[in-house]
C-alpha positions in Angstrom: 89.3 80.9 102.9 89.8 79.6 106.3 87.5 76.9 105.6 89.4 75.8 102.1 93.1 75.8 104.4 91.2 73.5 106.9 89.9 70.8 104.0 93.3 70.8 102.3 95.1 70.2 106.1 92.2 67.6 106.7 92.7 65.6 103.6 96.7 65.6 103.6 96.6 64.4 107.8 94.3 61.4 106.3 96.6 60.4 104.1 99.7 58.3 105.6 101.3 55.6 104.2 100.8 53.1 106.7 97.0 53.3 106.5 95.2 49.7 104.8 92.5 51.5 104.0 93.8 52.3 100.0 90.6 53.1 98.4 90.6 56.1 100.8 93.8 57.5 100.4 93.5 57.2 96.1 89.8 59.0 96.9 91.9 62.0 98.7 95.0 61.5 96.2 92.7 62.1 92.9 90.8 65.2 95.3 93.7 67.5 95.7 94.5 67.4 92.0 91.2 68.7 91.2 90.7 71.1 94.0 93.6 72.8 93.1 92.8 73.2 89.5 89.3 74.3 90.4 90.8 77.1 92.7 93.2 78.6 90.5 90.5 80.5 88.8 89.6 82.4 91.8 92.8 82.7 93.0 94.2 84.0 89.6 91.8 86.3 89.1 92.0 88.1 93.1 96.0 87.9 92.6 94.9 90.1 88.8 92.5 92.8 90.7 95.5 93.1 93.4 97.8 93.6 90.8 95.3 96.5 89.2 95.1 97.8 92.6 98.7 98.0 93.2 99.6 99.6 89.6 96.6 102.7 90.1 98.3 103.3 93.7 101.3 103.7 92.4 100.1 106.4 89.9 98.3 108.4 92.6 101.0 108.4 95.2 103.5 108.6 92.6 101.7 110.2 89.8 103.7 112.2 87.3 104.8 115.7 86.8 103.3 116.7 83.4 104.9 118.8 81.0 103.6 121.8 78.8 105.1 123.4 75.8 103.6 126.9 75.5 102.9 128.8 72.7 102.9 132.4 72.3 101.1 134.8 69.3 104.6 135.2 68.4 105.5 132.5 67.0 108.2 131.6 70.0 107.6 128.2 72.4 108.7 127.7 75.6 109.0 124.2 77.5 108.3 123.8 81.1 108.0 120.7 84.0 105.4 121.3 86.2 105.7 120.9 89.9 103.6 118.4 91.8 101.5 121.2 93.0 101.5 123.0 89.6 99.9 119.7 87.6 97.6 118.7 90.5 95.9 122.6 90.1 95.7 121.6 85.9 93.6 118.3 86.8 89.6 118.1 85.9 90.8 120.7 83.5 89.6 119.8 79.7 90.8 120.4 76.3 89.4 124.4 75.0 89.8 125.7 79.0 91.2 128.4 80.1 93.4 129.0 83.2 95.3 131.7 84.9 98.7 131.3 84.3 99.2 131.8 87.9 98.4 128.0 88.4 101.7 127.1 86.9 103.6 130.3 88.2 103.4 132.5 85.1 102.0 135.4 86.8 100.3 138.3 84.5 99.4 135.6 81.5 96.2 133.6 80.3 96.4 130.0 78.6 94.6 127.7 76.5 94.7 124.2 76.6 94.5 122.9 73.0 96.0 119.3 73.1 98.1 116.6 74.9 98.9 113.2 75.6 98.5 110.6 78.6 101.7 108.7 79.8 101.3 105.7 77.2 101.6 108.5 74.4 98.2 108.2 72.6 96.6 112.0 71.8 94.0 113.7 73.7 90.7 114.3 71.9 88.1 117.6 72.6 85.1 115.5 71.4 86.0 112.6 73.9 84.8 113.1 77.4 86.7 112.2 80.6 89.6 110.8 81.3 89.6 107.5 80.4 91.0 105.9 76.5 88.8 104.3 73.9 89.2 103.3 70.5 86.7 105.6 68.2 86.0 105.5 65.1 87.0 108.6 63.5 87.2 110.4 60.2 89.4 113.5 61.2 91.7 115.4 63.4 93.7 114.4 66.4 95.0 110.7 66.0 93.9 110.6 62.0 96.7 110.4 59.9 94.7 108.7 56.4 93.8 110.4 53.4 90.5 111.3 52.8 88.6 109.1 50.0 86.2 110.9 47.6 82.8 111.4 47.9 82.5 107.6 45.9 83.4 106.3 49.4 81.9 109.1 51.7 85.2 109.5 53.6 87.7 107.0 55.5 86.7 106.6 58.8 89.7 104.8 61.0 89.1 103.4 64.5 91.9 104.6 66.8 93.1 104.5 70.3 92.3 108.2 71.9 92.7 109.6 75.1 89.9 111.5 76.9 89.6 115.2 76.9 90.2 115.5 80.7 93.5 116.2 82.5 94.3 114.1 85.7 97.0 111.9 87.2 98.2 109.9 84.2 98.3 113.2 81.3 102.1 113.3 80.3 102.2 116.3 78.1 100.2 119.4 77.4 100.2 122.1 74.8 98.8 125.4 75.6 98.4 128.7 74.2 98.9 132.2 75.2 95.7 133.8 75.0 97.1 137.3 76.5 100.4 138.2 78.3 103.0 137.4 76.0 105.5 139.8 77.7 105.1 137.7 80.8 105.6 134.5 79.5 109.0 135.8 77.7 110.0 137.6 81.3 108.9 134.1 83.1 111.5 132.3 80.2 114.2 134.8 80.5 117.9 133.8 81.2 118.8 135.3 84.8 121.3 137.2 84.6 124.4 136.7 86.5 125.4 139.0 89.3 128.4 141.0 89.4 131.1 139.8 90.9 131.8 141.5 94.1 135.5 142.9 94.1 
């Protein structure tokens, strides 16, 4: 790079207006033109991978508190922010698994994960591994909203933008299940009451 500064300084020092050499100066005239347009490529595509850089940093440092709804075998669902701490103890964790309920301070309970989202809203899938999105081409299930042809057609099959299966820094919303503890989960939710007031 130090070398590229050093040709462009070069070429516009050479150049002065009193010099009767004119050949010269329209040689180093028509250069810079196309020097510059040959280095835009490279330098567009180091200021694009900075850019990336920049915009995964900010999720890590920064990365987002993720929500869960939870449901319980009796029909009742409660809403809940995790804590920083709370969603980084849910990452690596996949769609099917289940946790303590400890992990998000729901002490005496045990959850299932059974679906989600990332932060650009498209659906977690079981059947897609990691963490990373991809458009599949599916014929059922999470992100399928067609009808199903008849057996003439042997199905519609759709391709669609999924999320993986994996939860990590970027998962925006989680639905789980209570697999035991119900009573726990409705003590956890409970309004506190207020204390007396002290005469």
């Amino acid at each position: 790079m130090l070398k590229i500064l050093n040709t462009i300084n070069i070429a516009i020092i050479e150049i002065s207006p009193d010099s009767k050499d004119t050949k010269e100066n329209d040689i180093i005239i028509n250069f810079l033109p196309s020097f510059f347009i040959n280095l835009y490529p490279f330098l567009a595509v180091n200021i694009f991978y900075t850019i990336i850089h920049i915009y995964k940093s900010f999720f890590v440092l920064f990365s987002m508190a993720i929500k869960i709804v939870i449901g319980t075998k009796s029909g009742k669902c409660y809403q809940k922010e995790l804590s920083k701490d709370e969603s980084e103890a849910l990452y690596q964790k996949t769609l099917g698994e289940e946790f303590n309920g400890e992990l998000i301070g729901i002490t005496g309970a045990t959850f299932s994960i059974t679906g989600g989202s990332d932060a650009s809203g498209f659906p977690m899938r079981k059947d897609l591994t990691g963490i990373n999105k991809r458009r599949i081409l599916i014929t059922k299930g999470t992100g399928f909203k067609g009808k199903l042809r008849g057996k003439r057609f042997g199905g519609l099959r759709i391709k669609k933008m999924v999320a993986g299966n994996t939860v990590f820094e970027k998962t925006h919303q989680l639905n789980i299940k209570t697999i035991k503890g119900d009573a726990a989960v409705e003590k956890s939710f409970a309004p506190v009451e207020a204390a007396p007031a002290s005469q």
